[in-house]
Kinemage of the C-alpha trace (Angstrom):
@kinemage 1
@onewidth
@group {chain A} dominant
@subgroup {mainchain}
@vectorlist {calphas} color= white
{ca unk a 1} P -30.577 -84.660 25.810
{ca unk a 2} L -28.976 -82.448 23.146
{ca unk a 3} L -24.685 -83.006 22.757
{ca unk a 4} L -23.223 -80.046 24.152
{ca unk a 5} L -20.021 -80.133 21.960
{ca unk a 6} L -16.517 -79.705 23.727
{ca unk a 7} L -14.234 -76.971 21.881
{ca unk a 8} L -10.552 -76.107 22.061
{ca unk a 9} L -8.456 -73.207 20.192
{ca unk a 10} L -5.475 -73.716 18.794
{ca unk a 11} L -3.392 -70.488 18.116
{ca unk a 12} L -4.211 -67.597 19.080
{ca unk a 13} L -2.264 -65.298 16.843
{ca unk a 14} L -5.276 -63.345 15.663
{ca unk a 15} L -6.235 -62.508 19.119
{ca unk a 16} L -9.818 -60.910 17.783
{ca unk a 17} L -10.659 -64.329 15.861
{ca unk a 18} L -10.044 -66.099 19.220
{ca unk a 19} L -11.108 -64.246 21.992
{ca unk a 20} L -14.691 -63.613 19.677
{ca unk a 21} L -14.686 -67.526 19.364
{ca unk a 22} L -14.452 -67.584 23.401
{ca unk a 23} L -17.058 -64.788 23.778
{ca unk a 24} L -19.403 -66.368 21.220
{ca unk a 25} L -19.272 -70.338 23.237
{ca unk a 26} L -20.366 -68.669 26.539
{ca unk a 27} L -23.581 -67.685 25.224
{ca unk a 28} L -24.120 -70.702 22.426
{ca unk a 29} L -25.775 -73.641 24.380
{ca unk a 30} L -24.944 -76.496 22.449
{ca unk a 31} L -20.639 -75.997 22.861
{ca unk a 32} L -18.310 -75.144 25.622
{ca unk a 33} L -14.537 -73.689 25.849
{ca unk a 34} L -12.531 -76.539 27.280
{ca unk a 35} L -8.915 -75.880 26.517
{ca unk a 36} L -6.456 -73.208 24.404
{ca unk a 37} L -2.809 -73.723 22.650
{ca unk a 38} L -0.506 -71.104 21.570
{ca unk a 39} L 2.900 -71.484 21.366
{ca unk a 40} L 3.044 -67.660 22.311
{ca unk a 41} L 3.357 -67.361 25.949
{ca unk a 42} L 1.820 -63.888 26.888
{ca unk a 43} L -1.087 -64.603 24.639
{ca unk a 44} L -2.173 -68.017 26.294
{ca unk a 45} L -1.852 -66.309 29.769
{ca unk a 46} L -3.858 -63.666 28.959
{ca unk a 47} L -6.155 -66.083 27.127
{ca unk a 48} L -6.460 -68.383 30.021
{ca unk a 49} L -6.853 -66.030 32.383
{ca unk a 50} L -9.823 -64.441 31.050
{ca unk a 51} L -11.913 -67.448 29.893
{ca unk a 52} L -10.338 -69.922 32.734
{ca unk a 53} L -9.569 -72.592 30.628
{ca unk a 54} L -6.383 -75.017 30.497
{ca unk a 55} L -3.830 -73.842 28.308
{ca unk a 56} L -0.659 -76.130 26.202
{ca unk a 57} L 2.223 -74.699 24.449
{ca unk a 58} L 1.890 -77.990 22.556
{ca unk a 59} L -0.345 -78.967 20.062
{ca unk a 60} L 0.385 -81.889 20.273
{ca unk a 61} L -0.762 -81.941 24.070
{ca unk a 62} L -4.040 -80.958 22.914
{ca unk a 63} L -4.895 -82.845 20.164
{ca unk a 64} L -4.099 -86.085 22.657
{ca unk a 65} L -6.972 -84.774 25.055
{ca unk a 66} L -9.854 -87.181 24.490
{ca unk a 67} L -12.288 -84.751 25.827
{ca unk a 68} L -12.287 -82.309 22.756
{ca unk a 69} L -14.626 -82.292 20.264
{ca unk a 70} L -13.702 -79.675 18.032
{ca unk a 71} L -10.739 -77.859 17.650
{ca unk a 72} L -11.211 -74.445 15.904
{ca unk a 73} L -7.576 -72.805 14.447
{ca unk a 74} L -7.838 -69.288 15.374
């Protein structure tokens, strides 16, 4: 069986570099969404929201989640 890799974003300040990352993993087999950060509130509510994935205002709270693969800066 192939690794299906586990991806998180981390900012979300350019909101087209992020939500086009999100878009992209739905339809790419071999990665899923699993988790956002953004220190900006409104932007990792929205971003939650509409890929339903856990959100931190910390990095640091990400980066300690041992279920992420890759973590892609957007």
């Amino acid at each position: 069986m192939a690794q299906r890799w586990r991806v998180a974003l981390m900012g979300l300040g350019h909101w087209y570099s992020a939500w086009n990352t999100a878009r992209a993993l739905r339809d790419y087999p071999g990665a899923t969404l699993v988790a956002a950060a953004s220190r900006d509130p409104a932007a990792l509510e929205a971003f939650t929201r509409d890929f339903g994935v856990p959100g931190y205002d910390s990095y640091e709270e990400l980066l300690a989640r041992e279920d992420v693969d890759i973590v892609q800066t957007a």
